[in-house]
N, CA and C atoms as a LAMMPS dump frame, in Angstrom:
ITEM: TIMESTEP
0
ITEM: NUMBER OF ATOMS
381
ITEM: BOX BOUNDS ff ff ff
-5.0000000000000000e+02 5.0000000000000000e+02
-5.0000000000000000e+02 5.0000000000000000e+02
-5.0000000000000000e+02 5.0000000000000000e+02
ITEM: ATOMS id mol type element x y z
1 1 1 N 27.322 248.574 -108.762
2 1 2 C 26.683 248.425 -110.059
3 1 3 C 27.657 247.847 -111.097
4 2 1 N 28.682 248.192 -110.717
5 2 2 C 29.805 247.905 -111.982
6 2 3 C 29.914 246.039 -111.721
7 3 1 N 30.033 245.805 -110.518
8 3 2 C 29.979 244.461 -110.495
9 3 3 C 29.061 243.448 -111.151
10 4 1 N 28.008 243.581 -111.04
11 4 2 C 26.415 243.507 -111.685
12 4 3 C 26.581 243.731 -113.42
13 5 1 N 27.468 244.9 -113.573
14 5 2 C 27.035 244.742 -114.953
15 5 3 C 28.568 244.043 -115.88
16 6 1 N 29.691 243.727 -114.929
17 6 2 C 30.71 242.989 -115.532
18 6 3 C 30.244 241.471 -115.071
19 7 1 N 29.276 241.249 -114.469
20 7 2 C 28.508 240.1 -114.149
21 7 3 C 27.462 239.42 -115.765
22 8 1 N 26.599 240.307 -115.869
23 8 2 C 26.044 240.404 -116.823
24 8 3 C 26.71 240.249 -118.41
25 9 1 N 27.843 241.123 -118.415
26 9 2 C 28.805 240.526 -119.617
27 9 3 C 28.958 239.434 -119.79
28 10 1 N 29.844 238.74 -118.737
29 10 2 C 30.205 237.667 -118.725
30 10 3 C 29.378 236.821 -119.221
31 11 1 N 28.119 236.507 -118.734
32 11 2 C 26.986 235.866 -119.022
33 11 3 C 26.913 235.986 -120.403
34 12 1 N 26.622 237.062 -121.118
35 12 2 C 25.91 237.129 -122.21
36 12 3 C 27.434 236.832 -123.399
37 13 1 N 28.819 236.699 -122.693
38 13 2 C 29.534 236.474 -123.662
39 13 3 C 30.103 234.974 -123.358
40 14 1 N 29.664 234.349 -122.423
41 14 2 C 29.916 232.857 -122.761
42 14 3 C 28.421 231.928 -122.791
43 15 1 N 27.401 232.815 -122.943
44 15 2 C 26.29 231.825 -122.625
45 15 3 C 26.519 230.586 -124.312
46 16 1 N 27.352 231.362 -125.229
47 16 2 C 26.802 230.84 -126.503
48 16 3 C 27.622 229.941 -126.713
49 17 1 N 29.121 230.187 -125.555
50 17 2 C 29.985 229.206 -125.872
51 17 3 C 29.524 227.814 -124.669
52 18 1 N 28.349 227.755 -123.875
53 18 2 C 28.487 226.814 -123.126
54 18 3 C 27.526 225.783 -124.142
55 19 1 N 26.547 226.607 -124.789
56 19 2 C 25.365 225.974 -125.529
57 19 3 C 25.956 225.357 -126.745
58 20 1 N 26.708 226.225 -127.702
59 20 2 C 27.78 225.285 -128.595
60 20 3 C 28.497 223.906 -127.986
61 21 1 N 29.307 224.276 -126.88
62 21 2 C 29.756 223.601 -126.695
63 21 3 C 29.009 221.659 -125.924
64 22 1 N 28.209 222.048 -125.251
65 22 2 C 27.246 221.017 -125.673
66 22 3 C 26.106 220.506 -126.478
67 23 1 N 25.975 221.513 -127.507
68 23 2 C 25.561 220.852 -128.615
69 23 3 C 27.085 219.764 -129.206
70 24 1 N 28.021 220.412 -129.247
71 24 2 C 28.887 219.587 -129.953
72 24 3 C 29.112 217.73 -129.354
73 25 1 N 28.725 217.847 -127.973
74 25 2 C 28.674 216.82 -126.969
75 25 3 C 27.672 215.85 -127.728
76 26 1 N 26.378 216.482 -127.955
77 26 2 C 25.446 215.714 -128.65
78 26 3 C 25.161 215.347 -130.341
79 27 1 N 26.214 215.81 -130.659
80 27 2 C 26.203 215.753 -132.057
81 27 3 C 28.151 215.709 -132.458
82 28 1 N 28.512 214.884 -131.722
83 28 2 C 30.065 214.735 -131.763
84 28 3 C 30.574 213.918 -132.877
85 29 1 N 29.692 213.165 -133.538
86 29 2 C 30.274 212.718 -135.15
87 29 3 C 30.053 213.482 -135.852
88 30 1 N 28.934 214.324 -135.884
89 30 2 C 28.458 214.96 -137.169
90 30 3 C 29.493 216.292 -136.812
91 31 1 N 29.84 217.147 -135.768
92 31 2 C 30.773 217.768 -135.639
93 31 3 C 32.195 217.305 -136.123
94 32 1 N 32.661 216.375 -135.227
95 32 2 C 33.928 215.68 -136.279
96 32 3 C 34.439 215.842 -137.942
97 33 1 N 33.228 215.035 -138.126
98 33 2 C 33.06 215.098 -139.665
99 33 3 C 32.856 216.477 -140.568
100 34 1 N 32.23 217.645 -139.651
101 34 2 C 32.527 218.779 -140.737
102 34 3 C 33.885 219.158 -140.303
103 35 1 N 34.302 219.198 -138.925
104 35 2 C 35.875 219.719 -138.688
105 35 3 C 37.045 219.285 -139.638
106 36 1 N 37 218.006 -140.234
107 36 2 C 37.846 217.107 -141.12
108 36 3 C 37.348 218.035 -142.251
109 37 1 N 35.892 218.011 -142.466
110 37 2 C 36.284 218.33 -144.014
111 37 3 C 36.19 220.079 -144.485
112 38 1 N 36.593 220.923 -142.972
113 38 2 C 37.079 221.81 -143.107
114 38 3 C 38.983 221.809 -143.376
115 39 1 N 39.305 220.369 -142.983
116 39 2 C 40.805 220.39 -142.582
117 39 3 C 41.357 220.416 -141.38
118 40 1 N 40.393 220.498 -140.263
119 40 2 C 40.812 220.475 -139.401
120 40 3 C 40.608 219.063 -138.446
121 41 1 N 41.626 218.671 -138.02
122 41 2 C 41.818 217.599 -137.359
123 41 3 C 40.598 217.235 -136.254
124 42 1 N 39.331 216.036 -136.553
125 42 2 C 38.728 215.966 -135.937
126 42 3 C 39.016 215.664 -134.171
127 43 1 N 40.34 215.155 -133.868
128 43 2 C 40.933 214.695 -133.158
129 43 3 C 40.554 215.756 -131.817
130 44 1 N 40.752 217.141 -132.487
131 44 2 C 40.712 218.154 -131.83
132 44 3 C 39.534 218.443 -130.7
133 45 1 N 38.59 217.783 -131.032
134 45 2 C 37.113 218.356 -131.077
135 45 3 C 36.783 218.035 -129.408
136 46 1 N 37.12 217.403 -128.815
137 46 2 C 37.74 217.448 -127.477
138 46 3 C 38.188 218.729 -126.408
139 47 1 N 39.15 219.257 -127.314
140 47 2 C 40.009 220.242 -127.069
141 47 3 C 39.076 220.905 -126.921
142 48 1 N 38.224 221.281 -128.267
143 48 2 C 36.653 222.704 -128.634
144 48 3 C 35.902 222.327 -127.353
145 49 1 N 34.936 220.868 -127.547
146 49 2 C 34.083 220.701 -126.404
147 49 3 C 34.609 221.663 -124.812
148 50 1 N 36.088 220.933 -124.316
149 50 2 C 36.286 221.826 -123.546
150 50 3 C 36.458 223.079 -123.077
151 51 1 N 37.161 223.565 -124.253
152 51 2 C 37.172 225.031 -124.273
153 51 3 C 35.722 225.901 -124.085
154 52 1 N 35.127 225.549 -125.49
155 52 2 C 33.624 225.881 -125.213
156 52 3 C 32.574 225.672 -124.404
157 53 1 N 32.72 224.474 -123.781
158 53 2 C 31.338 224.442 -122.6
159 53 3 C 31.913 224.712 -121.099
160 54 1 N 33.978 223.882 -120.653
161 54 2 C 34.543 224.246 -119.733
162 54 3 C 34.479 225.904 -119.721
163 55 1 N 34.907 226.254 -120.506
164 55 2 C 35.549 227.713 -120.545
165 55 3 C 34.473 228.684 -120.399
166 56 1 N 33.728 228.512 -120.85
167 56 2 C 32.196 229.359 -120.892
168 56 3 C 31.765 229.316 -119.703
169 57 1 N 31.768 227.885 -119.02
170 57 2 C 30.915 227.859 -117.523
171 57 3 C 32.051 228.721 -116.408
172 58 1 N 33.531 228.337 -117.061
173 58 2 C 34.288 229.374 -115.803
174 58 3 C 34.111 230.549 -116.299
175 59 1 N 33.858 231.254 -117.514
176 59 2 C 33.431 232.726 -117.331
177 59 3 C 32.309 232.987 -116.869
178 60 1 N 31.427 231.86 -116.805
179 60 2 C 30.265 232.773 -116.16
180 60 3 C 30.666 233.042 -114.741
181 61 1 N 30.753 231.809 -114.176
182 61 2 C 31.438 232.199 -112.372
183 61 3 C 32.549 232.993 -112.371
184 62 1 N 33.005 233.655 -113.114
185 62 2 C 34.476 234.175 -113.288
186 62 3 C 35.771 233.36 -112.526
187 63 1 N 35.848 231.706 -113.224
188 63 2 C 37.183 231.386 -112.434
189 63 3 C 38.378 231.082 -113.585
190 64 1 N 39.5 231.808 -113.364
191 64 2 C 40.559 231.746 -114.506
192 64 3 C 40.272 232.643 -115.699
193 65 1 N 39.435 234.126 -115.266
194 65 2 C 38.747 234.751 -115.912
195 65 3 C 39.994 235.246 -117.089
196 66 1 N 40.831 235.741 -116.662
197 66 2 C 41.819 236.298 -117.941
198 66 3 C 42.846 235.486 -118.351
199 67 1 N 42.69 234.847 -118.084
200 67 2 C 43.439 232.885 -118.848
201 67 3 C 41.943 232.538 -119.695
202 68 1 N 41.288 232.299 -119.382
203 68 2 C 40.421 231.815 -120.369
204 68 3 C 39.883 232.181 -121.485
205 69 1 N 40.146 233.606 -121.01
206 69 2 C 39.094 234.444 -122.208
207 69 3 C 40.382 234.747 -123.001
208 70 1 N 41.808 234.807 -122.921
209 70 2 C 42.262 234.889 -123.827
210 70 3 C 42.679 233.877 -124.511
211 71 1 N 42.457 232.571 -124.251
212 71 2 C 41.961 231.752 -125.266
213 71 3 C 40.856 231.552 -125.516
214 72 1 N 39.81 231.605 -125.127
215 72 2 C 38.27 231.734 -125.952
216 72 3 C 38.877 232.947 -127.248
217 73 1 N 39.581 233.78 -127.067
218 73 2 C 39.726 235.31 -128.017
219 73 3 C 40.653 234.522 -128.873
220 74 1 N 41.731 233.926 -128.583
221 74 2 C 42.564 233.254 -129.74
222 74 3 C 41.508 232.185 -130.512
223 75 1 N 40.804 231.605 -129.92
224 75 2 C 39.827 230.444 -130.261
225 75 3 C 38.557 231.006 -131.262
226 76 1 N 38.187 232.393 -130.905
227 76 2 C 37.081 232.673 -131.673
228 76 3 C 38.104 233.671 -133.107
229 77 1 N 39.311 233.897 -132.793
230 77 2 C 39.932 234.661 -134.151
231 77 3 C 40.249 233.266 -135.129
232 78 1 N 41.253 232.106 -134.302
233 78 2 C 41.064 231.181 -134.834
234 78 3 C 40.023 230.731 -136.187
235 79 1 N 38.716 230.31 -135.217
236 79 2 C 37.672 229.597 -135.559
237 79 3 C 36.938 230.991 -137.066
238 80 1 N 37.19 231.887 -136.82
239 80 2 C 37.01 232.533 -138.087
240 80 3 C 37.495 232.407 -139.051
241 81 1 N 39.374 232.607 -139.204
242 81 2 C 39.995 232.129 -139.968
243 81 3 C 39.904 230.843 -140.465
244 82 1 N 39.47 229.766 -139.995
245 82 2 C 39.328 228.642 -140.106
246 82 3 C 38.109 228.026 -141.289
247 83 1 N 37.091 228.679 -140.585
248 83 2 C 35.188 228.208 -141.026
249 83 3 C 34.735 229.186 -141.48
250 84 1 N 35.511 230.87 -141.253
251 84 2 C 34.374 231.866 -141.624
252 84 3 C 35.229 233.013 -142.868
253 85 1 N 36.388 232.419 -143.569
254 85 2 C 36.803 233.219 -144.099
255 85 3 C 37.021 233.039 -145.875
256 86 1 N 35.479 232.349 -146.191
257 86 2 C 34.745 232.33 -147.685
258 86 3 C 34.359 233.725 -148.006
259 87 1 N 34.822 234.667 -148.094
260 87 2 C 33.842 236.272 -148.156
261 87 3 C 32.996 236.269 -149.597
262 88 1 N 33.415 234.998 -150.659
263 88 2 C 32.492 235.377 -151.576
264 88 3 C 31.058 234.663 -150.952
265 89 1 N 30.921 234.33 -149.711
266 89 2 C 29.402 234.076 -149.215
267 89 3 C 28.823 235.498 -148.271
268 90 1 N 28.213 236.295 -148.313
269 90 2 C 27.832 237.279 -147.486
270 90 3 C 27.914 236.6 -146.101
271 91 1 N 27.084 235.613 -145.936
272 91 2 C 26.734 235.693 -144.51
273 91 3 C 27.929 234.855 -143.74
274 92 1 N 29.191 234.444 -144.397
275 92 2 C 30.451 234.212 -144.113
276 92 3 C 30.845 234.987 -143.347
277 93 1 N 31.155 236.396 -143.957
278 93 2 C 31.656 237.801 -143.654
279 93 3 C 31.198 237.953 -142.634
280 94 1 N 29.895 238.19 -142.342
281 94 2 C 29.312 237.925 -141.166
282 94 3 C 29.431 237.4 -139.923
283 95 1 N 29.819 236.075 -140.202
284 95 2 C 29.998 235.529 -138.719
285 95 3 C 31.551 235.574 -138.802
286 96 1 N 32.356 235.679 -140.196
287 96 2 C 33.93 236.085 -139.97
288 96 3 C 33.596 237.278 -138.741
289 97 1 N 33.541 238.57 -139.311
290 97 2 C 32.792 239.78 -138.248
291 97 3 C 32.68 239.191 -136.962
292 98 1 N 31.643 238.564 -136.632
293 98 2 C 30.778 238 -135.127
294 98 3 C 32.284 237.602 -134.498
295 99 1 N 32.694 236.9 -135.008
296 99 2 C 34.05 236.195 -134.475
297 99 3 C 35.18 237.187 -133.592
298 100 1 N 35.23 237.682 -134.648
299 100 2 C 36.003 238.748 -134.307
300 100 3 C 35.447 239.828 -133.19
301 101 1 N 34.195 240.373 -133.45
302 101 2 C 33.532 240.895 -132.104
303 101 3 C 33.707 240.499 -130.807
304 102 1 N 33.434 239.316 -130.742
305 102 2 C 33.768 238.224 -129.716
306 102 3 C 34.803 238.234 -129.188
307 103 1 N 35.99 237.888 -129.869
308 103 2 C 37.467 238.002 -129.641
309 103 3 C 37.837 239.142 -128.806
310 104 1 N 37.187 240.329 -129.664
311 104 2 C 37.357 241.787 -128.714
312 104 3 C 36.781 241.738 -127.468
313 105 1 N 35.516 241.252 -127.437
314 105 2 C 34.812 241.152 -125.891
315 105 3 C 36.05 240.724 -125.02
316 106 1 N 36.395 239.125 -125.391
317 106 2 C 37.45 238.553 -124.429
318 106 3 C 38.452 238.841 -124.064
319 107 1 N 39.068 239.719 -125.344
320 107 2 C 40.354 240.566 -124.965
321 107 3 C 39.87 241.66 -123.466
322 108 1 N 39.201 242.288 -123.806
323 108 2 C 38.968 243.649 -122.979
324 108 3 C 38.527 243.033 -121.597
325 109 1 N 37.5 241.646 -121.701
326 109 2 C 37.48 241.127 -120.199
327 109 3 C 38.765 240.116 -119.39
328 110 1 N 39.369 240.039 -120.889
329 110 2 C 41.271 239.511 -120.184
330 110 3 C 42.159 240.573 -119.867
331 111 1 N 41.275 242.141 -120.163
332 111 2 C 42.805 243.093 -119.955
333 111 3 C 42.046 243.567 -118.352
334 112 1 N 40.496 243.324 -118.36
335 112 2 C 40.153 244.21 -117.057
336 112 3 C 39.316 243.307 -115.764
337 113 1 N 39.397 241.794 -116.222
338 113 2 C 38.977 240.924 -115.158
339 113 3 C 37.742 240.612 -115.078
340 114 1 N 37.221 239.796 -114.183
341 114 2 C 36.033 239.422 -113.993
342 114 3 C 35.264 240.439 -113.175
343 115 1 N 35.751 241.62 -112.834
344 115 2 C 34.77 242.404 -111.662
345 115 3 C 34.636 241.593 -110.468
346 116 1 N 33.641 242.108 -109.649
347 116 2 C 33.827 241.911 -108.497
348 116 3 C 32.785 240.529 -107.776
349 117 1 N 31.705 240.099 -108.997
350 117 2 C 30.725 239.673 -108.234
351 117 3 C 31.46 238.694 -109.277
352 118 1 N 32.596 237.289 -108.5
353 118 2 C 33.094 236.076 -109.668
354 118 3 C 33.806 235.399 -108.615
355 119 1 N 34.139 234.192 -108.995
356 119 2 C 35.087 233.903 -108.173
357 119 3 C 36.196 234.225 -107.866
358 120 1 N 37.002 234.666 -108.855
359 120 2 C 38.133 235.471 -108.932
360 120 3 C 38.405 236.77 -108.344
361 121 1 N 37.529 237.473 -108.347
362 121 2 C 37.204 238.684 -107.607
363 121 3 C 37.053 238.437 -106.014
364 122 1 N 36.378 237.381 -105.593
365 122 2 C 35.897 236.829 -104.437
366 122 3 C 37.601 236.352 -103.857
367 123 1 N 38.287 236.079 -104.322
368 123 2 C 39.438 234.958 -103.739
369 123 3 C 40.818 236.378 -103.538
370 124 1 N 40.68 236.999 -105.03
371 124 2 C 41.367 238.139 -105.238
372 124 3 C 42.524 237.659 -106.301
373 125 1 N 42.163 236.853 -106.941
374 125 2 C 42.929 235.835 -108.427
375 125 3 C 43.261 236.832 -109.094
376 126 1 N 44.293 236.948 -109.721
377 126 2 C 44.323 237.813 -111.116
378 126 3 C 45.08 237.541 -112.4
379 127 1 N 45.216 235.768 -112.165
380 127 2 C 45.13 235.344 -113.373
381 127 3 C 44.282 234.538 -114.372
Protein backbone atom coordinates (compact mmCIF):
# COMPACT_ATOMS: atom_id res chain seq x y z
CA UNK A 1 0.00 0.00 0.00
CA UNK A 2 2.73 2.34 0.88
CA UNK A 3 4.01 1.95 -2.62
CA UNK A 4 0.62 2.94 -4.23
CA UNK A 5 0.29 5.76 -2.10
CA UNK A 6 4.09 7.25 -2.53
CA UNK A 7 2.96 6.51 -6.18
CA UNK A 8 0.03 8.68 -5.94
CA UNK A 9 2.09 11.62 -4.34
CA UNK A 10 4.29 11.77 -6.81
CA UNK A 11 1.60 12.19 -9.33
CA UNK A 12 -0.34 14.73 -7.67
CA UNK A 13 2.99 16.72 -6.89
CA UNK A 14 4.40 16.96 -10.35
CA UNK A 15 1.23 16.70 -12.37
CA UNK A 16 1.21 20.73 -12.18
CA UNK A 17 4.75 20.98 -12.94
CA UNK A 18 4.43 18.89 -16.26
CA UNK A 19 1.20 21.05 -17.34
CA UNK A 20 3.08 24.45 -16.53
CA UNK A 21 5.73 23.36 -17.99
CA UNK A 22 4.16 22.85 -21.36
CA UNK A 23 2.03 25.49 -21.26
CA UNK A 24 5.25 27.52 -21.15
CA UNK A 25 6.29 25.46 -24.51
CA UNK A 26 3.16 27.00 -26.04
CA UNK A 27 3.22 30.31 -24.95
CA UNK A 28 7.19 30.78 -24.86
CA UNK A 29 7.23 34.61 -25.83
CA UNK A 30 4.57 35.66 -23.77
CA UNK A 31 6.39 33.67 -20.89
CA UNK A 32 9.77 35.25 -21.77
CA UNK A 33 8.44 38.54 -21.72
CA UNK A 34 6.84 38.42 -18.19
CA UNK A 35 10.19 36.60 -16.88
CA UNK A 36 12.23 39.90 -18.13
CA UNK A 37 9.89 42.11 -16.73
CA UNK A 38 9.98 40.33 -13.50
CA UNK A 39 13.97 40.68 -13.89
CA UNK A 40 14.56 37.64 -14.59
CA UNK A 41 16.61 36.65 -17.47
CA UNK A 42 14.34 35.41 -20.22
CA UNK A 43 17.27 33.40 -21.46
CA UNK A 44 16.48 31.11 -18.64
CA UNK A 45 13.15 29.91 -19.67
CA UNK A 46 14.66 26.83 -21.22
CA UNK A 47 16.22 25.90 -18.09
CA UNK A 48 12.13 26.28 -16.38
CA UNK A 49 10.60 24.44 -19.52
CA UNK A 50 12.97 21.66 -18.56
CA UNK A 51 12.90 21.52 -15.15
CA UNK A 52 9.14 21.75 -15.15
CA UNK A 53 7.82 19.42 -17.78
CA UNK A 54 11.46 17.13 -17.75
CA UNK A 55 11.43 17.01 -14.06
CA UNK A 56 7.77 16.47 -13.40
CA UNK A 57 7.56 13.55 -15.99
CA UNK A 58 10.73 11.88 -14.05
CA UNK A 59 8.82 12.26 -10.81
CA UNK A 60 6.02 10.76 -11.96
CA UNK A 61 8.00 7.46 -13.10
CA UNK A 62 10.24 8.12 -10.17
CA UNK A 63 13.65 8.44 -12.20
CA UNK A 64 16.38 10.70 -10.39
CA UNK A 65 13.66 10.95 -7.77
CA UNK A 66 15.82 12.79 -4.96
CA UNK A 67 18.01 14.83 -7.44
CA UNK A 68 15.10 16.23 -8.91
CA UNK A 69 12.85 17.06 -6.40
CA UNK A 70 15.45 18.84 -4.69
CA UNK A 71 15.64 21.08 -7.32
CA UNK A 72 12.01 21.30 -8.22
CA UNK A 73 12.13 22.40 -3.98
CA UNK A 74 15.00 24.96 -4.65
CA UNK A 75 12.97 25.95 -7.90
CA UNK A 76 9.55 26.32 -6.27
CA UNK A 77 11.31 28.43 -3.01
CA UNK A 78 13.09 30.23 -5.74
CA UNK A 79 10.11 30.97 -7.99
CA UNK A 80 8.29 32.45 -4.84
CA UNK A 81 10.86 34.70 -3.89
CA UNK A 82 11.04 35.77 -7.28
CA UNK A 83 7.03 36.28 -8.63
CA UNK A 84 5.26 35.69 -5.33
CA UNK A 85 6.77 37.93 -2.77
CA UNK A 86 4.34 41.35 -3.29
CA UNK A 87 2.44 40.55 0.22
CA UNK A 88 0.71 43.90 -0.15
CA UNK A 89 -1.46 41.67 -2.82
CA UNK A 90 -3.39 38.91 -0.73
CA UNK A 91 -3.48 36.42 -3.25
CA UNK A 92 0.49 36.91 -3.66
CA UNK A 93 0.85 35.57 -0.11
CA UNK A 94 -0.93 32.90 -1.28
CA UNK A 95 0.77 31.35 -3.90
CA UNK A 96 4.14 32.84 -1.96
CA UNK A 97 2.49 30.00 0.71
CA UNK A 98 1.61 27.31 -2.28
CA UNK A 99 5.28 27.60 -3.18
CA UNK A 100 6.55 26.93 -0.30
CA UNK A 101 4.11 23.93 0.44
CA UNK A 102 5.43 22.46 -2.56
CA UNK A 103 9.02 22.89 -1.73
CA UNK A 104 8.18 20.90 1.51
CA UNK A 105 6.45 18.10 -0.50
CA UNK A 106 9.87 17.78 -2.52
CA UNK A 107 12.04 18.05 0.31
CA UNK A 108 10.36 15.10 2.28
CA UNK A 109 10.09 13.02 -1.17
CA UNK A 110 14.09 13.92 -1.59
CA UNK A 111 14.73 12.85 2.11
CA UNK A 112 12.49 9.46 1.67
CA UNK A 113 12.53 8.47 -2.18
CA UNK A 114 10.31 7.45 -4.70
CA UNK A 115 8.84 4.22 -2.87
CA UNK A 116 8.67 1.25 -4.38
CA UNK A 117 6.31 1.28 -7.40
CA UNK A 118 9.16 3.97 -9.70
CA UNK A 119 11.86 3.41 -11.52
CA UNK A 120 14.24 4.04 -9.01
CA UNK A 121 12.83 1.74 -6.63
CA UNK A 122 12.64 -0.89 -9.50
CA UNK A 123 16.60 -0.59 -10.40
CA UNK A 124 17.38 0.14 -6.53
CA UNK A 125 18.81 4.02 -7.43
CA UNK A 126 19.14 6.16 -4.54
CA UNK A 127 20.07 9.12 -6.03
Amino acid sequence: MQGLVMLVGRILLATMFVSAGWSKIGGFEGTQGYMESMGVPGALLPLVILLEFGGGLAIIVGLGTRTISTFLALFCVASAVLFHSDFSQPMQSVMFMKNLAIAGGFLVLAAHGPGAISIDGRIGRRW
